[in-house]
N, C-alpha and C positions, 0 to 999 in steps of 0.2 A: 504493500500500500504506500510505504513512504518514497518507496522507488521513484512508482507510478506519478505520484501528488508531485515530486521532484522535479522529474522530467516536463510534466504540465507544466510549471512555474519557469520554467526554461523556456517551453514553446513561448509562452506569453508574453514574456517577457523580452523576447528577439525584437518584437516589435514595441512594446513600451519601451524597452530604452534608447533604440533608436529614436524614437519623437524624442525624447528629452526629458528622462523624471523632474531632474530639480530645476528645469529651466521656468519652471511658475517659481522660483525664489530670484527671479531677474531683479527683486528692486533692490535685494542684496548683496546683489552680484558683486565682485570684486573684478580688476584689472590683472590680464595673467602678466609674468612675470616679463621685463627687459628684453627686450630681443640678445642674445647671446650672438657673438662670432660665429658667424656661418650659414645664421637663419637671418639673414637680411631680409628673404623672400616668405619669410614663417606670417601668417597674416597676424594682427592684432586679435586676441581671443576674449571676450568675457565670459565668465567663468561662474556658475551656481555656488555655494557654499554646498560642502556635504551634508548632505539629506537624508535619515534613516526612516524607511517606508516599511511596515508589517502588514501581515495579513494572515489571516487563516479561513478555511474553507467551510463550510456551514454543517461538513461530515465531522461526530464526534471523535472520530479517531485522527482524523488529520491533524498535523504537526504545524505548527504556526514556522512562517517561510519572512523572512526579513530582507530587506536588500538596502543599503550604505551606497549611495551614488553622488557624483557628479559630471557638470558635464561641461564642457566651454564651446561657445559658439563666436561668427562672425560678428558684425553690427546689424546685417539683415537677418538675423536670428537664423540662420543654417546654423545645422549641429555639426562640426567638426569634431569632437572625440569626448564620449563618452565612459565612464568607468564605473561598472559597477561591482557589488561584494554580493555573494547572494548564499543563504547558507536556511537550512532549517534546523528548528530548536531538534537535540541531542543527535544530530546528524554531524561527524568527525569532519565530513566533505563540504570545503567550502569552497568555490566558482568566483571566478575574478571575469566576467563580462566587459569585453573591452567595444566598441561602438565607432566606426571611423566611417567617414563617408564613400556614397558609392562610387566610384571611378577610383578603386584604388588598386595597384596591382596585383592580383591574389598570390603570384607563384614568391613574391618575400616575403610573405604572411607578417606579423608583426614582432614587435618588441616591448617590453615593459622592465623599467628600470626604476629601485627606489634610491635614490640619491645617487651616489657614485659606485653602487655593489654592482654584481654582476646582471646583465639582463639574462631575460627571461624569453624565451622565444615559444609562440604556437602561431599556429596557424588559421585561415579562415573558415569557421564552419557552415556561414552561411551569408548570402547578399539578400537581400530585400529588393524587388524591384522599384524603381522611381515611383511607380502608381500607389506603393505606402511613405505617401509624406516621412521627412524627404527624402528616405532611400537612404540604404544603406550596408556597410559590412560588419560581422562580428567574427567576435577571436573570444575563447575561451581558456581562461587558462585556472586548472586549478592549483591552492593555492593552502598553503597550511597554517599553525598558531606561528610559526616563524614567521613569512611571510607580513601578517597582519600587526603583528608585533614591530618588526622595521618599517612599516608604514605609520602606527600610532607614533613612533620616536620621528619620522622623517620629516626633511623638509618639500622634497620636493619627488613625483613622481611621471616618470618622463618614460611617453609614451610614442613609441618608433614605428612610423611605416612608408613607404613609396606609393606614391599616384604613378598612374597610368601613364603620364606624361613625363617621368621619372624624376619627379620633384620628391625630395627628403620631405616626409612630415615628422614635428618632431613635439608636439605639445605639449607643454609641462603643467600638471596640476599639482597645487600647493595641498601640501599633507598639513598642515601645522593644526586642521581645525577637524582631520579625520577622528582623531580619537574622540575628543568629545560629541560627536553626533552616532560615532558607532558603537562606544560603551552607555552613550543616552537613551533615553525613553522614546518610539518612533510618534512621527509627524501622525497626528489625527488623516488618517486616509481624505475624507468628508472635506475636511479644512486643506487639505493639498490639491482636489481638484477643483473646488471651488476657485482658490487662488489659480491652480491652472490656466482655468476658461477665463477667468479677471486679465491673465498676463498672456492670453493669445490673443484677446481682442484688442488690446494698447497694443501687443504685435502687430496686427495687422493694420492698425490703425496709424502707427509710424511708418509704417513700409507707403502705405497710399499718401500718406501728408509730403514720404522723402522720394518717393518715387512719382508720384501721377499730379505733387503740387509744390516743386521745386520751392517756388516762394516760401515756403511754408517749414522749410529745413530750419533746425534752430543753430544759430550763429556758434562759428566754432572760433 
């Protein structure tokens, strides 16, 4: 049964985190890190704060399924690299869901590196066609109390892969705020998508004001 219930929360999960779990925490967002030497071409990313999301299934034996993400996007809110933790209660097995957009090259699969240790390399399990907003590739990699433990100590968690066009992508998401949202209490489900739909409609609502009414762009 906890197999089964597992693997469900995987399927569903392919495509919720490609949309973007913490990108309804946009008004929190922070600025991702300096462009470093070398990523001259790395775009500007804003970045969710990490978000710890639960859930459990309405079957009494099923095992309550938790998932620790974030994720950074462009300024037109495209997800560029998502990162999630997904693990169920007294399950040893825990899933590091990585999120990168679609056009990216499959056959380098990716990378995932916390601070300056060694990477971690897996490969793509699966792309999302363009027709699920906005499309997308995943990488799985599991992931142990070691693991999880130099990411609560880290600063920074830097996520490797190649576009089709053979551009490095090379994201870095700030660890400094992991531990507290993944040893905390999860986000009210109810209250995360509410704010969701709050922070797709100001979405879209920027995109038509910077796109279809130039004027209307606020002064940089």
């Amino acid at each position: 049964m906890a197999s089964r219930i597992f693997a469900t929360v995987f399927v569903r999960l392919a495509a919720t985190t490609i949309v973007g779990f913490a990108a309804v925490l946009d008004l929190a967002a922070q600025t991702a890190p300096p462009t470093q030497p070398g990523q001259a071409d790395q775009p500007q990313l804003t970045f969710s704060p990490w978000v710890k999301l639960c859930n459990k299934d309405s079957d009494p034996n099923s095992k309550r399924v938790c998932v620790t993400v974030k994720d950074g996007r462009v300024e037109s809110s495209l997800l560029v690299v998502s990162v999630a933790i997904i693990e169920m209660d007294g399950e040893q097995r825990k899933l590091m869901r990585m999120s990168l957009p679609y056009g990216v090259a499959l056959q380098h699969g990716t990378r995932m590196i916390v601070d300056q240790g060694q990477p971690a390399i897996a490969p793509y399990v699966i792309c999302l066609p363009p027709s699920v907003p906005p499309g997308g590739c995943i990488a799985d990699y599991d992931v142990n109390a070691d693991v999880i433990s130099r990411m609560k100590k880290g600063q920074l968690l830097t996520v490797q892969a190649i576009h089709m066009n053979g551009q490095a992508m090379s994201p870095q998401l700030d660890l400094r705020d992991f531990a507290k949202a993944y040893d905390g209490p999860p986000t009210d489900p109810k209250v995360f998508e509410a704010q969701q739909e709050e922070l797709r409609q100001k979405s879209l609502q920027r995109w038509k004001d910077d796109t279809l009414q130039p004027h209307l762009r606020p002064k940089r």
